[in-house]
C-alpha positions in Angstrom: 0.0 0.0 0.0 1.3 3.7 -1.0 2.2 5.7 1.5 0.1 8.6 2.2 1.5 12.5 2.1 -0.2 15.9 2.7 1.5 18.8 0.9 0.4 21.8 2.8 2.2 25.1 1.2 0.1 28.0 -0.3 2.4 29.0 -3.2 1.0 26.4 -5.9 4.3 26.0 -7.9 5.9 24.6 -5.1 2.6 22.7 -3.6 2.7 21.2 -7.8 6.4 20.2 -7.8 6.7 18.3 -4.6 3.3 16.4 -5.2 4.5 15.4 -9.1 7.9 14.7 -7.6 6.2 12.3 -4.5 4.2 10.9 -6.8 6.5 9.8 -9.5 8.7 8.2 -6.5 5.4 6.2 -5.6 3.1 8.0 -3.0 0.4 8.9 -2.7 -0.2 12.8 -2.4 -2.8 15.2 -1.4 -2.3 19.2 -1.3 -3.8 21.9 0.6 -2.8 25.4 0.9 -3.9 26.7 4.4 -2.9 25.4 8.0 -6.7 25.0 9.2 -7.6 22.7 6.3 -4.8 20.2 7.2 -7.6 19.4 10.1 -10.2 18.4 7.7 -7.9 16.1 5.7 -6.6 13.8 8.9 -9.5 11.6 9.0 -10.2 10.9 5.2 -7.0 10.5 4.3 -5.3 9.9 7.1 -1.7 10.7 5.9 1.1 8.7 7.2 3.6 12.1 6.7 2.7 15.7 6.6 5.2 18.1 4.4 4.7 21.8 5.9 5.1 24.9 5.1 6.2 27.5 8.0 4.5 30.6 6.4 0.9 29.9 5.9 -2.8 31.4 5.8 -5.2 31.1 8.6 -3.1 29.1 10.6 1.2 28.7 10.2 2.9 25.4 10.3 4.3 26.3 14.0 0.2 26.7 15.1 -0.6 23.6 12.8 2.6 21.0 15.1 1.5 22.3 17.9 -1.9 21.5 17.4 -1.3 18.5 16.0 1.0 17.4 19.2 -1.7 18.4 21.5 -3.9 16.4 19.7 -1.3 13.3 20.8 -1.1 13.3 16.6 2.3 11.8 16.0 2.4 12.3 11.9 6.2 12.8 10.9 5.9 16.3 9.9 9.0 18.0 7.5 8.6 21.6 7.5 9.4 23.9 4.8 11.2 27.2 5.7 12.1 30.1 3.1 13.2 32.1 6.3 17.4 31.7 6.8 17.0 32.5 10.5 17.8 29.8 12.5 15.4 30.6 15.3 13.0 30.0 13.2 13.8 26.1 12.1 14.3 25.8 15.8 10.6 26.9 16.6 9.4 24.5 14.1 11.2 21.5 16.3 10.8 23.1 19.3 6.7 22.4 18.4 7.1 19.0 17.5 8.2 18.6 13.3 10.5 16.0 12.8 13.1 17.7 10.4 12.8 20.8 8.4 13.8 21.8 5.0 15.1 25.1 3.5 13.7 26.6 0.5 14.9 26.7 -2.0 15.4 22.7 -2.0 15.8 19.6 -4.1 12.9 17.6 -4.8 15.2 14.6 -4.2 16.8 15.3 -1.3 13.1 16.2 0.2 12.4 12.3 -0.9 15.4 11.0 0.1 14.4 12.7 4.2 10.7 11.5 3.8 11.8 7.8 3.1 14.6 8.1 5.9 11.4 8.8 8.3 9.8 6.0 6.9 12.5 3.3 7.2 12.9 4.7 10.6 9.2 4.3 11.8 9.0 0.8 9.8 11.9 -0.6 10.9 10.5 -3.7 13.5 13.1 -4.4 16.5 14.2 -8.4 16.0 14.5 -11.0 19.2 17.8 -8.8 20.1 15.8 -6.0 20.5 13.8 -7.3 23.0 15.5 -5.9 25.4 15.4 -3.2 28.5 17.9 -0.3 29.2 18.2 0.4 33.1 19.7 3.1 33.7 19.8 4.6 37.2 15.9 6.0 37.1 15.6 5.5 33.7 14.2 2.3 31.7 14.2 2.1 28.0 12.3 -0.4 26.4 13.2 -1.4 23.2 10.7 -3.1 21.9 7.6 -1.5 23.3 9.0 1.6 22.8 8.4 2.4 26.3 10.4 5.1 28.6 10.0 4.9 32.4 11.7 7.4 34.9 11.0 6.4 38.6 8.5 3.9 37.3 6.4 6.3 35.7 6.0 6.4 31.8 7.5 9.3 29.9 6.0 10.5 26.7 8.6 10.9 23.6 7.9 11.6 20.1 9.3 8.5 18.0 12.2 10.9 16.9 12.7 11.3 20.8 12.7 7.4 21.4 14.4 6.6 18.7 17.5 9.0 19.5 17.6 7.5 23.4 18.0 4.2 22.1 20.5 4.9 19.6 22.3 6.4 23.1 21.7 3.6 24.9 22.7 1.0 22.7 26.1 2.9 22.3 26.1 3.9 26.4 29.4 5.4 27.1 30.6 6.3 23.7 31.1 9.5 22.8 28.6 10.4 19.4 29.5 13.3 17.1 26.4 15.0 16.3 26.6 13.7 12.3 27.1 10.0 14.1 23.7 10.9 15.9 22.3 12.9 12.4 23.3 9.8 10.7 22.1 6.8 13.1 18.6 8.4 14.1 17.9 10.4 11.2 19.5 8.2 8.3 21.1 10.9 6.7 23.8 10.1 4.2 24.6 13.8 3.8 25.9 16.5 5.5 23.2 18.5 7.5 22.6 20.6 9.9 23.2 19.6 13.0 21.7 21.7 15.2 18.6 19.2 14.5 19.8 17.2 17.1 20.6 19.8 19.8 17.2 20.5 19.6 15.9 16.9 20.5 19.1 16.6 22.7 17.5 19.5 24.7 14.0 18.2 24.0 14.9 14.9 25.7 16.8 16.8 28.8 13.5 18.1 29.6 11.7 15.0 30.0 14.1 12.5 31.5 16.4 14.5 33.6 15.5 16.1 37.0 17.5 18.9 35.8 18.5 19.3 32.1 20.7 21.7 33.4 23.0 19.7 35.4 22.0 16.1 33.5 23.4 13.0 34.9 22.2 10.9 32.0 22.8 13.0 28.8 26.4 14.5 28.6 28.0 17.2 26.2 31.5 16.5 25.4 32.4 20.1 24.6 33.4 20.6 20.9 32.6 16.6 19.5 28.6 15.4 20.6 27.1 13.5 23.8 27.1 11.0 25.3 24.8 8.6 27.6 25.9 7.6 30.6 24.4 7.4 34.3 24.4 5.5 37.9 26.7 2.3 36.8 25.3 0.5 40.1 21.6 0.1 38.3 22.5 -0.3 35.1 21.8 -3.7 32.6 20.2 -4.4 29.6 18.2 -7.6 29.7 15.6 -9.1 27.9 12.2 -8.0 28.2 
């Protein structure tokens, strides 16, 4: 079955070239052009991706992730920025979008991101995935795709999860922020990194009792992160 994809960008030249380009790589594609009227597509189609535009009418693409996450909607969503500002790419993570995309772009490499998100979110953990991560306070499990923190459940975005178990499968190594670009986001080209600063910090917030001073998630100044934590409770066994 085709995947499903919802254009949303008011300027029709670019709303017509990524939906001829989607399609001719085999999805299947809907446009609109405002941020309200992605609200009355979700339930007959049902898209399995949403490709957004920041700058939009009625409602932007930062009002339209928010939303969405309140709604507990976890679409991938790739935003589409014309604006260089950094600030502003970070606002669209900051609200929950998955990656984002500056215009002018490539129709390819926009296909070439979307089908990383999708062998990401397919991908189905085998018998040596079954498996927990204890850390300390913190269990990760595999699997279900679970996070506890004192026993209680924790509630990531599957970019979230998937980032903390590429951690904790490599616990103690120090990850350059292209390893992490590259193992999480399955990027086989040079991006921006700041991308996974943002869910870095994202992460802090929910799993730390102070992102601040972090005693699971390290920086190692000038090369990435690291996970680390309380050797005393730590294992990984199976589920």
């Amino acid at each position: 079955m085709k995947k499903k994809i919802l254009v949303v960008d008011d300027e029709p030249s670019i709303s017509m070239l990524i939906e001829f380009n989607l399609k001719l790589a085999g999805f299947d594609v809907r446009s609109v052009y405002d941020g309200e009227a992605v609200f009355d597509m979700l339930k007959p189609f049902r898209p399995d991706l949403i490709v957004l535009d920041l700058m939009l009418p009625k409602m932007d693409g930062i009002q339209v992730c928010r939303e969405l996450r309140k709604q507990n909607n976890a679409v991938p969503i790739v935003m589409l920025t014309a604006l260089q500002d950094v600030t502003d790419k970070i606002a669209g993570l900051d609200n929950g979008a998955d990656d984002y995309m500056t215009k002018p772009f490539s129709p390819q490499e926009l296909i070439s991101r979307i089908q990383a998100i999708f062998r990401r979110t397919q991908s189905l953990p085998g018998a040596a995935e079954n498996v927990v991560h204890e850390i300390g306070r913190l269990a990760v499990f595999a699997e279900q795709r679970d996070v506890h923190v004192d026993g209680k459940p924790v509630e990531l975005t599957p970019k979230e999860f998937e980032l903390l178990l590429f951690l904790c499968r490599h616990r103690g190594k120090v990850l350059s922020r292209q390893q992490l670009l590259h193992g999480v986001w399955d990027y086989h080209f040079l991006g921006d990194t700041r991308i996974v600063d943002v869910h870095i910090s994202h992460l802090r917030d929910k799993i730390e009792r102070n992102a601040r001073t972090p005693e699971y998630i390290m920086t190692v100044r000038n090369v990435g992160y690291k996970l680390t934590g309380p050797s005393a409770a730590d294992s990984s066994s199976p589920a």
